[in-house]
C-alpha positions in Angstrom: 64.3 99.0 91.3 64.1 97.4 94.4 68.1 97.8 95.1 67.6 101.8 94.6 64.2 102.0 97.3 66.6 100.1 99.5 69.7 102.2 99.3 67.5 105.6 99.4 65.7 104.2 102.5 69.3 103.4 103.6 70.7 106.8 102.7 67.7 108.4 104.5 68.1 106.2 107.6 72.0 107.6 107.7 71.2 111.3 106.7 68.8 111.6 110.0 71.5 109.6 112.4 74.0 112.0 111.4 71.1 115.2 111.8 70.4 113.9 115.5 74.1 112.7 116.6 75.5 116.5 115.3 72.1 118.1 117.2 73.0 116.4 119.6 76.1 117.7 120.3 75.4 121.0 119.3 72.7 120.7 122.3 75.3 119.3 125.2 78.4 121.6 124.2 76.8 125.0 122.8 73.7 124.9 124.2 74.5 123.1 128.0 71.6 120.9 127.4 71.4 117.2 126.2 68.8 116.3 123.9 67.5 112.9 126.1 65.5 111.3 123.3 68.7 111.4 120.7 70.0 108.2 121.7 67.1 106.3 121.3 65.8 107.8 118.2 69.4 107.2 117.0 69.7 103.7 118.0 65.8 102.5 116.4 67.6 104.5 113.4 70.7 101.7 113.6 68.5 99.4 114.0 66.6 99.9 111.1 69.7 100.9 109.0 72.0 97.4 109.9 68.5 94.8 108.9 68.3 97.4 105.8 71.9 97.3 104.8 71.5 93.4 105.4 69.5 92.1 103.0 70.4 94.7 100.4 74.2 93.5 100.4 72.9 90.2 99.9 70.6 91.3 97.4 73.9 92.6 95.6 76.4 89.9 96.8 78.3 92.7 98.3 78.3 90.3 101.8 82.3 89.8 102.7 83.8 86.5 101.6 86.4 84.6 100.9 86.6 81.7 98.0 90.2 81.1 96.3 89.3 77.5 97.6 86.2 77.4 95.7 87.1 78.8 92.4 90.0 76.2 92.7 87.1 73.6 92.6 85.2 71.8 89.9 81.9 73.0 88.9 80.2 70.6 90.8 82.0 71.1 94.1 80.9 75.1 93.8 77.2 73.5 92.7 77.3 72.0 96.1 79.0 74.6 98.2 76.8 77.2 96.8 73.5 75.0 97.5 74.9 75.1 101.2 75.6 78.0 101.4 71.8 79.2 100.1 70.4 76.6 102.8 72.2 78.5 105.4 71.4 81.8 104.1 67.8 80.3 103.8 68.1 79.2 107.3 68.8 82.5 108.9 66.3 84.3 106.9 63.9 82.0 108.5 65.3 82.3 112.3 65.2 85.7 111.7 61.6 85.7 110.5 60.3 83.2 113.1 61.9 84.2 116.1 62.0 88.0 115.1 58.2 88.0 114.6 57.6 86.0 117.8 59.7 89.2 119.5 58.3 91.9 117.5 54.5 90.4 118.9 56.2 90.4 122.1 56.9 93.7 123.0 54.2 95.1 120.1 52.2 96.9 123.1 55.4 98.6 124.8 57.2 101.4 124.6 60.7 103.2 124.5 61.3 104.5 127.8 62.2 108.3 126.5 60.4 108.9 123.3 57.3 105.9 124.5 57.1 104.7 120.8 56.1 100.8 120.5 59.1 98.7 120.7 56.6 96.4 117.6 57.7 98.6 114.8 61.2 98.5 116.0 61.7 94.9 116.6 59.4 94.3 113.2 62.4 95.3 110.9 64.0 91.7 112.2 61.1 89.3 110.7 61.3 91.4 107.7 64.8 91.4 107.0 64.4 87.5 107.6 61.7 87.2 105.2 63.7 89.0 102.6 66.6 87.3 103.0 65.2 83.9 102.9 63.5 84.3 99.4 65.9 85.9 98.0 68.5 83.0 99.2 65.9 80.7 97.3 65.4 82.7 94.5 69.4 82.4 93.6 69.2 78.7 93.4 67.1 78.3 90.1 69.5 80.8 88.3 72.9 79.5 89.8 71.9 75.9 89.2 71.5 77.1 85.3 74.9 78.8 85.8 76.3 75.5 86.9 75.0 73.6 84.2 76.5 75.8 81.7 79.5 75.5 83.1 80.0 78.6 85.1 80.3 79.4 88.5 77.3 78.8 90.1 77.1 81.8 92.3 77.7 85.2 89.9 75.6 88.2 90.6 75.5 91.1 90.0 78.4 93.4 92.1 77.8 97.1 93.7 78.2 98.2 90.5 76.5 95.5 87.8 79.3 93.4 87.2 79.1 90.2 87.1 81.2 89.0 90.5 81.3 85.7 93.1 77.9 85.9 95.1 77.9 85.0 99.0 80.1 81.4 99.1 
């Protein structure tokens, strides 16, 4: 449920980029008249998108990696690497949420210089990616630490499309 809000969110974020980079151009080459607040609308619309996108590929192990090493392991090397690998997940969740909020309160009471929205709301997706990101590298362990006692692969879940696939080693 929460993959779906994500990727509509996602999908939304795209669909309006795409609507105010074609106005855009429209505007400079039909119309001989640049739209000044497009590249700042579109960028907060980046922004927002890449934090987004983030923690919903890591939400669906769809982050890029590479493990022929691991797989070549025993269980118990992948138990470690994976418990590693969730710390520093865990770890840049939390840098994200620390320092991310310390920025977001930072520059909560100024503006963009064309469209003078608050720069909070637009630094605020950083902290909350982090937070995301950091329970859901904790949430993993529980269930890939059952995984690995089984005698699977401790880091299996569930692929773009509900597979059962490597996570984020």
């Amino acid at each position: 449920m929460l993959n779906r809000l994500l990727e509509v969110i996602v999908a939304v974020l795209m669909a309006a980029t795409v609507v105010i980079g074609f106005a855009a151009v429209v505007a400079r080459y039909v119309v001989g008249q640049s739209l000044g607040w497009s590249y700042e609308a579109m960028q907060a619309l980046l922004v927002y998108m890449t934090f987004v996108s983030a923690y919903l590929a890591l939400r669906r192990g769809a982050h890029l990696k590479i493990d022929v090493l691991v797989r070549m392991m025993p269980i118990s090397g992948q138990t470690v690497l994976f418990l590693l690998n969730q710390a520093i997940i865990a770890a840049v969740g939390f840098v994200m949420f620390w320092w991310g909020g310390e920025q977001a309160l930072r520059f909560w009471s100024r503006e963009t210089l064309v469209l003078e929205l608050p720069l909070g709301p637009l630094y605020g997706i950083i902290p909350l990616a982090g937070l995301g990101i950091l329970i859901e590298a904790l949430i993993v362990i529980p269930a890939g630490l059952r995984r690995a006692r089984a005698g699977e692969a401790p880091d299996q879940v569930p692929d773009a499309f509900g597979s059962e696939s490597g996570g984020s080693l």
